[in-house]
C-alpha positions, 0 to 999 in steps of 0.5 A: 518466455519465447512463446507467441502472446496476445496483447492486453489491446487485442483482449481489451478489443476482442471485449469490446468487439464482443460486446458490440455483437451482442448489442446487434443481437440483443437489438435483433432478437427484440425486433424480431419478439415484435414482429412475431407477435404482431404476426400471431395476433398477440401484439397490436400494432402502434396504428391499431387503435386508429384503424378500427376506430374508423370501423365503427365511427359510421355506426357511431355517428347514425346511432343514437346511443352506442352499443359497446358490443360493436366497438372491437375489444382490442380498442380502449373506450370510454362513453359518456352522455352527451348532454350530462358528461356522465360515465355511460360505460368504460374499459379503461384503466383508471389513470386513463379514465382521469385523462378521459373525464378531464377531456370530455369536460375540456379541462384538458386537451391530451391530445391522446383519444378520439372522439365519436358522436352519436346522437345522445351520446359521446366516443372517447378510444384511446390510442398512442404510438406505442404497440400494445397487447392484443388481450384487453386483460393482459393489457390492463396488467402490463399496458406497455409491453414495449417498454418492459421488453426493452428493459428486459433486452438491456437488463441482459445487456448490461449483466453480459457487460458487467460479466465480461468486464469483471472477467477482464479485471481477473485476467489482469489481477491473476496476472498482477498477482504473479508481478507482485510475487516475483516483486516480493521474492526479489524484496526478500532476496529470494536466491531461489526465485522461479518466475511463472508464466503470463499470457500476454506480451506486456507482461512478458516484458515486465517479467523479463526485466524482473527476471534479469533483475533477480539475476543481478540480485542474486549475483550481488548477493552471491559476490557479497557474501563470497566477499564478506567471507573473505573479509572476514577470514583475513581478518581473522588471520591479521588478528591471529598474527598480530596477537603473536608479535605483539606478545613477543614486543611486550615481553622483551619491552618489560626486559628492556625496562629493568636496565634503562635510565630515565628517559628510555623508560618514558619512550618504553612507556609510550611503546607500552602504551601503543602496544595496549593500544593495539591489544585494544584494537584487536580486542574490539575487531574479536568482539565486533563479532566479525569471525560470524559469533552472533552477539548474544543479549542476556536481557534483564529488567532494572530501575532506571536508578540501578540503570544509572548507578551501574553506568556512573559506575562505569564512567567513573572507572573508564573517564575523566567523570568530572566531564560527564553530566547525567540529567535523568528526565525518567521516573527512577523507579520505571523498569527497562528491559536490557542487556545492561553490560553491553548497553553500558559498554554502547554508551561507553563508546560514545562517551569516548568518542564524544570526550576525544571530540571536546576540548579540555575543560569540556562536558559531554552530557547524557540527558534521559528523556522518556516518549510514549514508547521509548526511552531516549537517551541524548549525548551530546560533546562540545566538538566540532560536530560531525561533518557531512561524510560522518554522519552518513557513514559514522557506524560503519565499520572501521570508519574515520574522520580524515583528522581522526587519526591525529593525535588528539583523537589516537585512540579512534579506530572507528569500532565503537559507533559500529559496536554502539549501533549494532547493540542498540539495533539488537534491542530494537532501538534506533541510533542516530547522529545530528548536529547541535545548533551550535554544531555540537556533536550528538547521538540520539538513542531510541530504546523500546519499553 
């Protein structure tokens, strides 16, 4: 990257100086095509016509017809009778012959032919500022070479502009392109990313500053995973050694148990259930996958009825299911593709967390809606709802509410969203949280047919 570059100004002025020359030479080159062929006698010049008629107006005027033989040849002509306006003899082409008999007759003046009288009969020579050429057979094919000439002359101008412009745009697209890869490696988090090389200054910058970019995604990428691995291992760990005293804890409650009265088996009862509340935790961080286990889906096809009466099952055995309403809005008999023992257990989370949410005597309803190209499904409490910071950090791992850890919501350890969000994500679905109008707690999952 240290060496020295152009600048795309300079390019774009190095084009436009080029073009310019061009035009100068083109301009020389069609004057000069001119003056070589008046030289040579293959051209007229614009005056031609007008200095020859001169030559033969004395013999025109003494004469009582014109003979055509002393009219030079490079001259166009037309004689008429003077006293009948009739056509005596012509070389003129027929567009210039119209003009010729309207001027005779005075129809029209066109200010274009000069007229000769002899005494029976009339000289019309045709001429223009215009140069013309010296063959009266050529001219009839090509009148106005000048014209043509020029249109050639710009018609290699224009290909030359049209040329170096286009050529321009592929210095700059072929340097876009190497832009537009770097930005699609960095995209994709490329560690090994090689930057190449560009020719011009602004582009070196854009590419250093991608450069130094990758560099601190790359180090990023590095420390995450470096740090996600040391996460992870502690983790692992914490769960080894937690598991071995609470099986000693367990084991020596269940002998305290046998000899206690009646309100120290209430207490041990309590420790009892913490315990199993800890055994639950540690359960959910091992199938949480956070040791690298991949989850694996076993999919299978199932009715929306078998769907339904698997997870009625379910509730009935893990809640209160006089609190969950079920409103199916899908044909029983439509198919969905799932691995239905983590679905159900996806759902099942929730449930919890909706059930912890509302007050005694509350519902958590279930409503299954089908769009065009998923299923939905919509569980909605009659909590509180979620605050500001829950519903942008509700599935992350081991995230809480701050009342979270009251005891009305004890048995929240904020694993089942994160284990409800990773399912549905495996199947290519969507999971959302909102709030209801009435500031209700709800999840929207979104399943592909």
């Amino acid at each position: 990257m240290g060496m020295k570059r152009k600048t795309l100004s300079f390019l774009f002025f190095k084009l436009m100086l080029q073009i310019a020359v061009v035009g100068v030479i083109i301009a020389i080159i069609y004057i000069n095509i001119t003056i070589l062929g008046l030289k040579n006698g293959f051209l007229v010049p614009a005056n031609e016509p007008i200095q020859r008629s001169d030559e033969v107006s004395a013999l025109v005027e003494k004469s009582t017809t014109i003979n055509s033989k002393q009219i030079p040849k490079s001259l166009d002509y037309a004689i008429y009778n003077k006293n009948t306006h009739k056509l005596v003899e012509s070389n003129l082409k027929k567009t210039l012959l119209s003009k010729a008999n309207n001027e005779i007759t005075r129809k029209a003046n066109s200010n274009s032919f000069l007229k000769y009288q002899s005494k029976e009969e009339i000289l019309l020579i045709y001429f223009n500022l215009k140069v013309h050429f010296a063959d009266i057979d050529l001219r009839k094919i090509i009148y106005n070479p000048g014209i043509w000439i020029t249109i050639l002359m710009l018609l290699i101008y224009i290909f030359f502009i049209i040329f170096n412009i286009r050529r321009f745009n592929k210095v700059i697209v072929r340097e876009n392109q190497k832009l537009i890869e770097v930005a699609n490696q960095i995209k994709s988090k490329d560690l090994n990313l090689v930057t190449p090389s560009v020719d011009f200054l602004e582009y070196a910058v854009v590419m250093e500053a991608m450069e130094s970019l990758a560099s601190a995604l790359n180090q990023s990428i590095k420390n995450e995973i470096e740090s996600n691995q040391s996460k992870e291992e502690q983790i692992s760990y914490l769960v080894h050694d937690i598991k071995i005293p609470l099986t000693v804890i367990k084991g020596n409650i269940e002998l305290m148990q046998l000899e206690k009265t009646t309100i120290e088996l209430e207490c041990f009862q309590d420790v009892t259930t913490a315990i199993k509340q800890i055994e639950y935790y540690v359960s959910e961080v091992i199938n949480i996958n956070l040791n690298k286990k991949e989850m694996i889906l076993i999919k299978e096809p199932l009715t929306i009825q078998d769907f339904l009466i698997k997870l009625n099952e379910n509730i009935v055995k893990s809640t209160n299911a006089k609190q969950v309403i079920i409103n199916n809005n899908i044909n029983n008999k439509d198919i969905i593709v799932i691995d239905i023992r983590l679905v159900i257990r996806a759902l099942t989370n929730i449930l919890f967390n909706g059930l912890e949410r509302t007050p005694s005597g509350g519902q958590v309803i279930i409503q299954l809606n089908q769009g065009k190209e998923n299923y939905e499904f919509i569980i909605t409490d009659q909590g509180n709802g979620f605050n500001e910071e829950s519903l942008k950090n509700g599935f992350k791992l081991f995230y809480t509410e701050n009342h979270s850890r009251s005891s009305a919501y004890k048995t929240h350890y904020g694993l089942g969203l994160t284990f409800a969000e990773k399912v549905i994500r495996l199947h290519n679905g969507e999971i959302n949280l909102y709030n209801t109008e009435a500031h209700h707690g709800k999840v929207v999952i979104k399943i592909p047919k």
